[in-house]
Backbone bond lengths (Angstrom), bond angles and torsions (degrees), N, CA, C in turn:
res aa  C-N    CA-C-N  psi(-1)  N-CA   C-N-CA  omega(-1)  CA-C   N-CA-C  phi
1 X - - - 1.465 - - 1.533 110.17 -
2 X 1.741 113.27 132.95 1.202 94.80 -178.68 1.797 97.69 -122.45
3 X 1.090 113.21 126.54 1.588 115.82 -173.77 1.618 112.82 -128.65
4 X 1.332 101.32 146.58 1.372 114.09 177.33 1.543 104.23 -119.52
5 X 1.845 114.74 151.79 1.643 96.91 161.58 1.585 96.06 -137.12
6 X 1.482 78.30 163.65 1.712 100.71 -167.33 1.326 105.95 -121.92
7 X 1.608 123.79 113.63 1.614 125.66 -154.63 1.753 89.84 -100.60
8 X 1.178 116.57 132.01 1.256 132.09 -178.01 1.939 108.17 -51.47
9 X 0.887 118.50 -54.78 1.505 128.08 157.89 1.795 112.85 -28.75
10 X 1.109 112.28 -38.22 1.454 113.57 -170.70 1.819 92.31 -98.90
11 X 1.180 144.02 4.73 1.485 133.16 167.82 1.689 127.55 -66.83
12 X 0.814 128.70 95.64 1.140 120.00 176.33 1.470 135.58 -41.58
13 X 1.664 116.22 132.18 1.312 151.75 -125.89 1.607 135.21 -116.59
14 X 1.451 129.45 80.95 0.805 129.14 -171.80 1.672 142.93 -146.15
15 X 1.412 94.66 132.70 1.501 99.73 -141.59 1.590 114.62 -106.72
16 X 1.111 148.22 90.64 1.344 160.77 -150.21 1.849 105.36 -109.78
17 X 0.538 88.87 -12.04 1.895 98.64 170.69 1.353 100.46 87.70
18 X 1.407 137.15 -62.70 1.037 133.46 -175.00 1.957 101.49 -71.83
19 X 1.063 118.16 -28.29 1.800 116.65 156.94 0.999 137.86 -136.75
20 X 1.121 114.23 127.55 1.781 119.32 178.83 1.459 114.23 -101.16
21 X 1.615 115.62 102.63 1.457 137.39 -168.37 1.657 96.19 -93.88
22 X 1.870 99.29 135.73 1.593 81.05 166.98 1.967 87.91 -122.19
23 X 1.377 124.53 159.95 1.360 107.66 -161.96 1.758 98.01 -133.36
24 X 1.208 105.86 125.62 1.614 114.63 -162.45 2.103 107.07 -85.71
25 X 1.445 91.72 -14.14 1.435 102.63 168.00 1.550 99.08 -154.64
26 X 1.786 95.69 177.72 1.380 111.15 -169.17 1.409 113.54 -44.65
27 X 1.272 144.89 123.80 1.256 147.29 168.83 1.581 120.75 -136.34
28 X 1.369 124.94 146.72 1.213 112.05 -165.46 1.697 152.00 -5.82
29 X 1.252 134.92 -42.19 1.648 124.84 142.89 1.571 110.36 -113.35
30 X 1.207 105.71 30.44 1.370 104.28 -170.98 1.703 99.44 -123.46
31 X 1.173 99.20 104.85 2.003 110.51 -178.65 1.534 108.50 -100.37
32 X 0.971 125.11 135.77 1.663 128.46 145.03 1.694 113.57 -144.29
33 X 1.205 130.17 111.98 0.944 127.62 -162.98 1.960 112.94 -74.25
34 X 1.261 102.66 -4.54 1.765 119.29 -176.09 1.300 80.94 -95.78
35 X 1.309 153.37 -8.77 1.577 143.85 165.78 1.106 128.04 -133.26
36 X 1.463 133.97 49.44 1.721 139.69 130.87 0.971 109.65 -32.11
37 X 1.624 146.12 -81.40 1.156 101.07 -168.97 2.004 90.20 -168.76
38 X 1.082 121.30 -159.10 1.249 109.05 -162.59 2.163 99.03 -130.07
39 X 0.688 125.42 113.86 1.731 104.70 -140.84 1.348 152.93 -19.07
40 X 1.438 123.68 -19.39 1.875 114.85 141.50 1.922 100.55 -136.03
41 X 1.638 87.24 14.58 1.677 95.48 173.27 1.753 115.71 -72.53
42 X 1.366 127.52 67.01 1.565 124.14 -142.83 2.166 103.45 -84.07
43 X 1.614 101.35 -26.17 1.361 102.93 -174.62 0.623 122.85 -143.65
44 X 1.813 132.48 133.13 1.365 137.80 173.66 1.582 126.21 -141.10
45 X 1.258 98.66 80.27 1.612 103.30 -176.19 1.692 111.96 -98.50
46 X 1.284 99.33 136.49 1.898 119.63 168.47 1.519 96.13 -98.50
47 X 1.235 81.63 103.51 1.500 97.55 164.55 1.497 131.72 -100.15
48 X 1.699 149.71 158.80 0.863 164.53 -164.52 1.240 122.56 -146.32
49 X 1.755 144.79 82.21 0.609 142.72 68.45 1.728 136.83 109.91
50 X 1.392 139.59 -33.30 0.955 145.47 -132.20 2.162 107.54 -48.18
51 X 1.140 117.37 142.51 1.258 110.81 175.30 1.801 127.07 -40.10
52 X 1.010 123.53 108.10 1.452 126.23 174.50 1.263 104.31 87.90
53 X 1.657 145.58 25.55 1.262 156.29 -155.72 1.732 98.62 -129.33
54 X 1.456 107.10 155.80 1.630 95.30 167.99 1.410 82.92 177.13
55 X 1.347 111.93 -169.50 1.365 172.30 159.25 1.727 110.66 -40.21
56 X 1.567 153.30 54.26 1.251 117.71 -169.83 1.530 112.37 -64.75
57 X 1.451 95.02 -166.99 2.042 109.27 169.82 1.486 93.57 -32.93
58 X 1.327 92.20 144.32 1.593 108.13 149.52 1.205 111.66 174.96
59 X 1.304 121.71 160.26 1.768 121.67 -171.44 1.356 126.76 -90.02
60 X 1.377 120.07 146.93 1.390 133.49 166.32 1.564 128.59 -114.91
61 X 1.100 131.91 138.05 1.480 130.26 178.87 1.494 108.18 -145.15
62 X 1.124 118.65 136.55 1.693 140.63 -175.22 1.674 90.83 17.69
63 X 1.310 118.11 94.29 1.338 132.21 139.71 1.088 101.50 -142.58
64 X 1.713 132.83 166.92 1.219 134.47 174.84 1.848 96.61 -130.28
65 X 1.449 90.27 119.23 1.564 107.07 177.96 1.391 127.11 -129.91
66 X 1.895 91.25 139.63 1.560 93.84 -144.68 2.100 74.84 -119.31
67 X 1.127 104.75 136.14 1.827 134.03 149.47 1.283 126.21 -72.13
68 X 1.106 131.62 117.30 1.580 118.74 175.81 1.797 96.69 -122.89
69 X 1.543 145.54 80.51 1.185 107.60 170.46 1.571 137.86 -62.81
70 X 1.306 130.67 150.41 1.043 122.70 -154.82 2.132 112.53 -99.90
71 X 1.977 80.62 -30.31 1.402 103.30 177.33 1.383 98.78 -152.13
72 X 1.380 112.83 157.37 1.447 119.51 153.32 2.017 100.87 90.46
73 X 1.150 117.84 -163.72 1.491 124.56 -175.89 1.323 110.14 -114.96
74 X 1.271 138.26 -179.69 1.402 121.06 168.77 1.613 95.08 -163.83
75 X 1.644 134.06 97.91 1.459 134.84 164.08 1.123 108.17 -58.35
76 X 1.645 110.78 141.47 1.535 122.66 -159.64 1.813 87.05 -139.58
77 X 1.432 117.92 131.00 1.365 114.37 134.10 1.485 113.52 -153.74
78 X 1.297 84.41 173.33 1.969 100.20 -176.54 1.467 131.90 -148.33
79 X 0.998 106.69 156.45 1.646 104.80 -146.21 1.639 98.54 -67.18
80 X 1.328 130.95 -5.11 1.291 134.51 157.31 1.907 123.90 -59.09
81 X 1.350 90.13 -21.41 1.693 108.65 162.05 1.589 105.73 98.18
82 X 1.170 107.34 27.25 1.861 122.03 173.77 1.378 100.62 -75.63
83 X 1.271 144.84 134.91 1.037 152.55 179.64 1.689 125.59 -138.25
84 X 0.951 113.33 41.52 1.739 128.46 -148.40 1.897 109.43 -93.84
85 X 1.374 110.17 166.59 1.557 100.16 156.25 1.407 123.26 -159.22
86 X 1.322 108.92 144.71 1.840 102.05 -133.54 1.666 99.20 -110.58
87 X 0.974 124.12 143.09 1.105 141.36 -178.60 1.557 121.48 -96.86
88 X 1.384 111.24 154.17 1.524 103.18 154.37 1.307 110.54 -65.61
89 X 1.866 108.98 148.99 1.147 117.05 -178.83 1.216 113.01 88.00
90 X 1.488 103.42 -18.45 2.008 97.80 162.62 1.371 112.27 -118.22
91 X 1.537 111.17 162.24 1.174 103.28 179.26 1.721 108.32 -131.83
92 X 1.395 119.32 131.57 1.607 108.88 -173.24 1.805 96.78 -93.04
93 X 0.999 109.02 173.15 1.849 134.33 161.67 1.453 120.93 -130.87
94 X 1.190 120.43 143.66 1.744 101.54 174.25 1.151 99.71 -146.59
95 X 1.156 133.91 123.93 1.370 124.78 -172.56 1.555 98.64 -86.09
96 X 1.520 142.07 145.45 1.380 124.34 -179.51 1.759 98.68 -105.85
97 X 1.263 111.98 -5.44 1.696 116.73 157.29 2.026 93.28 58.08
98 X 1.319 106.49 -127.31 1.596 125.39 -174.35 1.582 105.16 -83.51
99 X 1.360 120.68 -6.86 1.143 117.85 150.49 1.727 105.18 114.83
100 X 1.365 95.81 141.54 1.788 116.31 -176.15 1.532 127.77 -147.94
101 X 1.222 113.65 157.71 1.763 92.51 169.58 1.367 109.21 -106.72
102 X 1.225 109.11 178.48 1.735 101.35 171.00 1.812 95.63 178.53
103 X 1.799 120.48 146.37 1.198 123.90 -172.83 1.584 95.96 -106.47
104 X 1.334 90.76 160.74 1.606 100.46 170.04 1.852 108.81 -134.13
105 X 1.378 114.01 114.61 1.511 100.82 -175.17 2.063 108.43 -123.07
106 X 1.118 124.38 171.02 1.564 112.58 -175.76 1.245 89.22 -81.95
107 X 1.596 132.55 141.04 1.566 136.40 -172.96 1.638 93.95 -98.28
108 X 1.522 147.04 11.23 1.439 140.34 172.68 1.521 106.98 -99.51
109 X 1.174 130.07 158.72 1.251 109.85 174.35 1.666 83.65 -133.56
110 X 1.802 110.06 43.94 1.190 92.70 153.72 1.683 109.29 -150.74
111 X 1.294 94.33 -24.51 1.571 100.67 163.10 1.563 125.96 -104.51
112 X 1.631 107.80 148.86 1.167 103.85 -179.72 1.465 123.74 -76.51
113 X 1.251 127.23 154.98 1.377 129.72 169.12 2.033 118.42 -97.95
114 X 1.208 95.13 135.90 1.143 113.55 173.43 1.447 123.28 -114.96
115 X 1.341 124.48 96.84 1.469 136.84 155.92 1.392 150.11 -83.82
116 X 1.165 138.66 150.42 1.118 145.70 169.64 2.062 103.35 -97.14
117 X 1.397 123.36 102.19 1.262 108.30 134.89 1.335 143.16 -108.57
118 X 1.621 125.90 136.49 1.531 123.59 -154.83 1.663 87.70 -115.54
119 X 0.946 122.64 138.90 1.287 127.53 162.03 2.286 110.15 -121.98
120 X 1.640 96.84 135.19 1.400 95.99 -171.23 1.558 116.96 -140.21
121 X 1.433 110.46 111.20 1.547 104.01 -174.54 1.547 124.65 -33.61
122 X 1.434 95.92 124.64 1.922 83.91 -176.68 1.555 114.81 -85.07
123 X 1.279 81.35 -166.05 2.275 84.46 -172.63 1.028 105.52 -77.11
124 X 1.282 115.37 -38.66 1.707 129.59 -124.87 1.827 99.04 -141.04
125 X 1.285 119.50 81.99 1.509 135.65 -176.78 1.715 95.46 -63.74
126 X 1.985 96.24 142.78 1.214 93.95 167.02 1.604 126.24 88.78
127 X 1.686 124.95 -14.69 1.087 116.16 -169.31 1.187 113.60 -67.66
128 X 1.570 119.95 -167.64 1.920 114.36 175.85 1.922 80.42 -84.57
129 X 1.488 101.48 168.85 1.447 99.93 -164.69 1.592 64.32 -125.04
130 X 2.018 82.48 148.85 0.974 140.86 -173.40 1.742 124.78 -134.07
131 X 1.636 105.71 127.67 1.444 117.65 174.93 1.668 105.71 -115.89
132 X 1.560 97.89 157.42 0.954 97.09 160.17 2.186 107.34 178.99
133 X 0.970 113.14 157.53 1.529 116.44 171.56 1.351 139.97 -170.84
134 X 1.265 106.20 134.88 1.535 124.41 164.17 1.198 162.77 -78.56
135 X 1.393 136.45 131.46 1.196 118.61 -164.10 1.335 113.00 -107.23
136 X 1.682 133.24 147.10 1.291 126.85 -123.83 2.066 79.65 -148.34
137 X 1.570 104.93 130.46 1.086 119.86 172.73 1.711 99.75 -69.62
138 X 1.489 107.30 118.37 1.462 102.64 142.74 1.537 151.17 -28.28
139 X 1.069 103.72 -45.24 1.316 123.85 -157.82 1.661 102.99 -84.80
140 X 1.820 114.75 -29.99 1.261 107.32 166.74 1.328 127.99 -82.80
141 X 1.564 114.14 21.18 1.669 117.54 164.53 1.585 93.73 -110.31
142 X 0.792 135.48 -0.35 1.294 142.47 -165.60 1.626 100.06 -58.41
143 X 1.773 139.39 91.02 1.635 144.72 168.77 2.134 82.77 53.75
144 X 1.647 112.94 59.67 1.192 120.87 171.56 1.408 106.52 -167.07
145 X 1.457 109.69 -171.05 1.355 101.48 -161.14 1.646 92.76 -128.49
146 X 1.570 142.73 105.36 1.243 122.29 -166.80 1.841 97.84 -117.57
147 X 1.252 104.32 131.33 1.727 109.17 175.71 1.562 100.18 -98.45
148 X 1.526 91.62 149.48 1.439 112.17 -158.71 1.458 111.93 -145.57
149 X 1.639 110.32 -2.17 1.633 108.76 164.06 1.377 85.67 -157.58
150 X 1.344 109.46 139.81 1.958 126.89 -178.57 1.451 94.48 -156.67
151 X 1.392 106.12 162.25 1.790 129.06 175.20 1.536 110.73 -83.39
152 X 1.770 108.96 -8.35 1.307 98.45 178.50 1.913 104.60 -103.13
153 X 1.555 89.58 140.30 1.503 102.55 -177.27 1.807 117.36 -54.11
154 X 1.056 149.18 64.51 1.387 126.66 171.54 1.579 104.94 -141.68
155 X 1.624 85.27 -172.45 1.432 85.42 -146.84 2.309 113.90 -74.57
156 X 1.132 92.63 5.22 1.997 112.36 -164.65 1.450 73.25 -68.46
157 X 1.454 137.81 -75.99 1.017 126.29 -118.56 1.817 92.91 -146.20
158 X 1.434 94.77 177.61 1.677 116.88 -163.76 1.500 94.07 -74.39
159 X 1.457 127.88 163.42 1.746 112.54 167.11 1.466 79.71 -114.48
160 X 1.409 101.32 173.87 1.778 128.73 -178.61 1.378 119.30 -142.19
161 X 1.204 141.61 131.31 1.695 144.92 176.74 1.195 85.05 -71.71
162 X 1.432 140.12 74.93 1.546 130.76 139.98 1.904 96.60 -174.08
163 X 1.366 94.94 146.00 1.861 91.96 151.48 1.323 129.37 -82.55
164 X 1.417 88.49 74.02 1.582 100.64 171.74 1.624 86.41 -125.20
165 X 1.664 94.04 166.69 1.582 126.59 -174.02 1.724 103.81 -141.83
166 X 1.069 90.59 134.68 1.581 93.63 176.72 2.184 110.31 -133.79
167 X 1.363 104.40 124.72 1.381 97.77 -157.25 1.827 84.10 -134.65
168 X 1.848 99.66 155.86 1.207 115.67 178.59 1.861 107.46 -122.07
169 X 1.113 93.94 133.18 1.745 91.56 162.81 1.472 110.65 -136.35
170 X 1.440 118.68 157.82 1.705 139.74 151.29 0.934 146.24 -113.81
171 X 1.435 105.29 71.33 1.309 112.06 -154.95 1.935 102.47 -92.10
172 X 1.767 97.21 148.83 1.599 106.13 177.83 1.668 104.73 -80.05
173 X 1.559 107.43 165.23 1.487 108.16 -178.75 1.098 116.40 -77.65
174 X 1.632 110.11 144.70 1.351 115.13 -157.51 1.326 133.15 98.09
175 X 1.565 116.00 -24.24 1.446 117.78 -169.30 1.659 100.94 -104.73
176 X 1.371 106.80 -174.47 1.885 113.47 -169.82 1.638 91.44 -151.44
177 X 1.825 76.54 143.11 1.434 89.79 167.71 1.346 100.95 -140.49
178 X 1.370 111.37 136.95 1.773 117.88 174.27 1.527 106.15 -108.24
179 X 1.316 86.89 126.36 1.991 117.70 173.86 1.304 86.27 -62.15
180 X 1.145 138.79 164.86 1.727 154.34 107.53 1.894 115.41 -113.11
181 X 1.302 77.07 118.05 1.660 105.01 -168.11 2.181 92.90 -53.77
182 X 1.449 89.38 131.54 1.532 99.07 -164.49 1.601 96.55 -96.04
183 X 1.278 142.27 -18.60 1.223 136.65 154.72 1.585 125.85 -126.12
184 X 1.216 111.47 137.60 1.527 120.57 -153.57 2.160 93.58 -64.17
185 X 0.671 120.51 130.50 1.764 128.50 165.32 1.585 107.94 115.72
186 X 1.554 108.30 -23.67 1.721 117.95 -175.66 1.580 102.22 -58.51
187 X 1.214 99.57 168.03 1.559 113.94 175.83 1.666 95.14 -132.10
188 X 1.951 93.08 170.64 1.651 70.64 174.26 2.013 87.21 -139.55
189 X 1.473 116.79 160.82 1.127 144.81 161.88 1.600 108.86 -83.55
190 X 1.560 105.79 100.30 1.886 114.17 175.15 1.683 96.42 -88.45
191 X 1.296 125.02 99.05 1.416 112.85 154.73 1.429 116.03 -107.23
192 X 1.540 105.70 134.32 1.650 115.94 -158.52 1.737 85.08 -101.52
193 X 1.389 104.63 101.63 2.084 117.32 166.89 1.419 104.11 -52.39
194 X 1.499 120.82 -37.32 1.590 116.17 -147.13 1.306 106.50 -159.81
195 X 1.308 131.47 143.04 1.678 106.86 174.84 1.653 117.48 110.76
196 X 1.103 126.82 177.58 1.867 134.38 171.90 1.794 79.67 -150.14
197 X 1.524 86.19 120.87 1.593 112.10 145.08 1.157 138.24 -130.40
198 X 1.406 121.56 -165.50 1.668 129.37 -171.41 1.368 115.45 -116.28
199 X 1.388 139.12 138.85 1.119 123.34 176.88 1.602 95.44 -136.45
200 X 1.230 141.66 110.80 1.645 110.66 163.33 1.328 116.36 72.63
201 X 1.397 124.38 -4.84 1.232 109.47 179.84 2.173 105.66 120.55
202 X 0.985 91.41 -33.30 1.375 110.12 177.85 1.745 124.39 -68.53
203 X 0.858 140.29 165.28 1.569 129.04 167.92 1.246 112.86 -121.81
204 X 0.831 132.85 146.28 1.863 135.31 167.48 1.710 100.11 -125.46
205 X 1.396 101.63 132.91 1.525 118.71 171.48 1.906 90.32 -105.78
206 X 1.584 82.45 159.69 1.743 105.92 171.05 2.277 98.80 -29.18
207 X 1.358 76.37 147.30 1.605 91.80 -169.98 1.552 129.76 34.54
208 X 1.582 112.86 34.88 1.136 97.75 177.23 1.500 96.98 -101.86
209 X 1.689 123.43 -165.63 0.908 120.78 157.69 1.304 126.82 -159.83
210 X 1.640 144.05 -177.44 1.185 128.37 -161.13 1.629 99.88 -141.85
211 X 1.086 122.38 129.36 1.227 131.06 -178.87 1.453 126.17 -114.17
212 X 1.701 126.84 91.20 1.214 142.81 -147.55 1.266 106.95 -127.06
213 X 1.635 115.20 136.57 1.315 152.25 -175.45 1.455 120.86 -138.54
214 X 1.257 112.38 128.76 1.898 117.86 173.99 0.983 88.81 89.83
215 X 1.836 136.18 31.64 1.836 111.94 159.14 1.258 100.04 -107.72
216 X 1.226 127.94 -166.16 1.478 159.24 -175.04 1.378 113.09 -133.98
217 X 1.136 105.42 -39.97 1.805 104.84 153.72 1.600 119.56 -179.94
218 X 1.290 132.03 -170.63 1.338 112.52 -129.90 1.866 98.52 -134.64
219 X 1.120 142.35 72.36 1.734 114.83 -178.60 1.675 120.16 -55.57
220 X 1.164 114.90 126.84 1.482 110.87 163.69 1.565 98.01 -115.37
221 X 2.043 103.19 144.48 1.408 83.87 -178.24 1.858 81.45 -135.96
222 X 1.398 114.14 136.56 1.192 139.91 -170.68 1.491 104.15 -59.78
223 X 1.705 137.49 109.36 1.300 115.32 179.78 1.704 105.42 -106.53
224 X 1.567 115.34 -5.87 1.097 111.63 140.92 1.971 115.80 -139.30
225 X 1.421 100.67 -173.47 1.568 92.21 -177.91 1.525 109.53 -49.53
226 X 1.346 127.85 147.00 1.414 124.23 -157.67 1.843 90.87 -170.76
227 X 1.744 93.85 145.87 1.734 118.83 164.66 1.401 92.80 -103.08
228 X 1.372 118.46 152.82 1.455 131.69 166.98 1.716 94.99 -142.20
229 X 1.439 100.29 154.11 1.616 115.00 178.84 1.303 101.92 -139.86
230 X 1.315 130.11 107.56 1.290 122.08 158.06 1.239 124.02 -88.34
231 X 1.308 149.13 176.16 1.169 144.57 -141.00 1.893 97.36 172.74
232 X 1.256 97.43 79.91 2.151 96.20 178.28 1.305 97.47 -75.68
233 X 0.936 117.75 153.44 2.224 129.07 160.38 1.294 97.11 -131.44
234 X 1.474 109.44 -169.89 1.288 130.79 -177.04 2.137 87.79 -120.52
235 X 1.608 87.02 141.44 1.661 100.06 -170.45 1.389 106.10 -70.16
236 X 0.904 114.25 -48.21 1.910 121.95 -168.02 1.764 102.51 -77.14
């Protein structure tokens, strides 16, 4: 196993008043050249939110981007004519394919929103871009392992232009859950949302995360109640 960890404290930081971004790799004025990206895993910002604040137009081309909100609502549209608004407990994808615009603003005009956006090189450059999203029972991450974006088309889960998998669990303290890496060469991204866990010997507090290559699969063991998100890619 070859693993790296990335302590939430060391993410790069940025604060616009209406949002406070923390950025897990290089992202707009925020450089570290030891963090481009994790192999076609290119973005991961926790975002924040302010009520009635957002995101205007702006463009996308061949990335595939996945939303997770964590709290709060989040209005989504795109010049493809998607007009949606996403909740905790759902998660959108959009592939931006040959390219589109689309805004993202907090839909409360009294609470803030809290997000996860991951952005991930796709396989397949150029497609017509595509949105779409789901909302995902709790109870099947519940001290389990539930996937919630895969390359295979059906109806459980989100599809993605890449073999990547992206899965949520909640596990109580004390208990374990083992990853098994779903395609042979992938690595996977452990980011702990909530919680202190175990990896290998290692600890992760709230937002840190662990970035692993050369396993077969993965134990995390909960040292208190804790969300985990893994996120496998392909390395190259």
């Amino acid at each position: 196993m070859k693993k790296r960890i990335f302590k939430s404290g060391d993410r790069g930081k940025a604060d616009h008043g209406w949002l406070i971004a923390r950025h897990s790799f290089s992202f707009a004025n925020y450089y570290d050249p030891e963090k481009i990206r994790f192999g076609t895993l290119r973005v991961l910002n926790d975002d924040i939110v302010k009520p009635s604040m957002g995101f205007g137009k702006h463009p996308h081309d061949n990335m595939e981007i996945v939303t997770i909100p964590l709290k709060g609502e989040l209005a989504h549209e795109d010049s493809t004519g998607n007009k949606e608004v996403i909740y905790a407990d759902e998660v959108q994808i959009m592939s931006a394919g040959s390219g589109l615009t689309h805004s993202e603003f907090n839909n409360s005009e009294t609470e803030e929103v809290n997000l996860l956006q991951i952005w991930v090189f796709p396989k397949v450059k150029d497609i017509e871009p595509r949105y779409d999203q789901k909302k995902f029972n709790p109870e099947d991450r519940y001290n389990k392992i539930q996937t919630i974006v895969s390359p295979e088309k059906n109806e459980n889960t989100l599809w993605i232009n890449q073999n990547a998998y992206f899965s949520l669990s909640d596990l109580d303290k004390d208990l374990k859950v083992n990853y098994k890496i779903k395609s042979k060469g992938n690595g996977v991204y452990v980011f702990l949302i909530e919680g202190k866990a175990e990896i290998d010997k290692d600890i992760l507090d709230k937002r840190d995360a662990a970035g692993i290559e050369e396993a077969d699969n993965i134990e995390v063991k909960a040292l208190e109640n804790s969300r985990l998100l893994f996120i496998e890619v392909p390395m190259n």
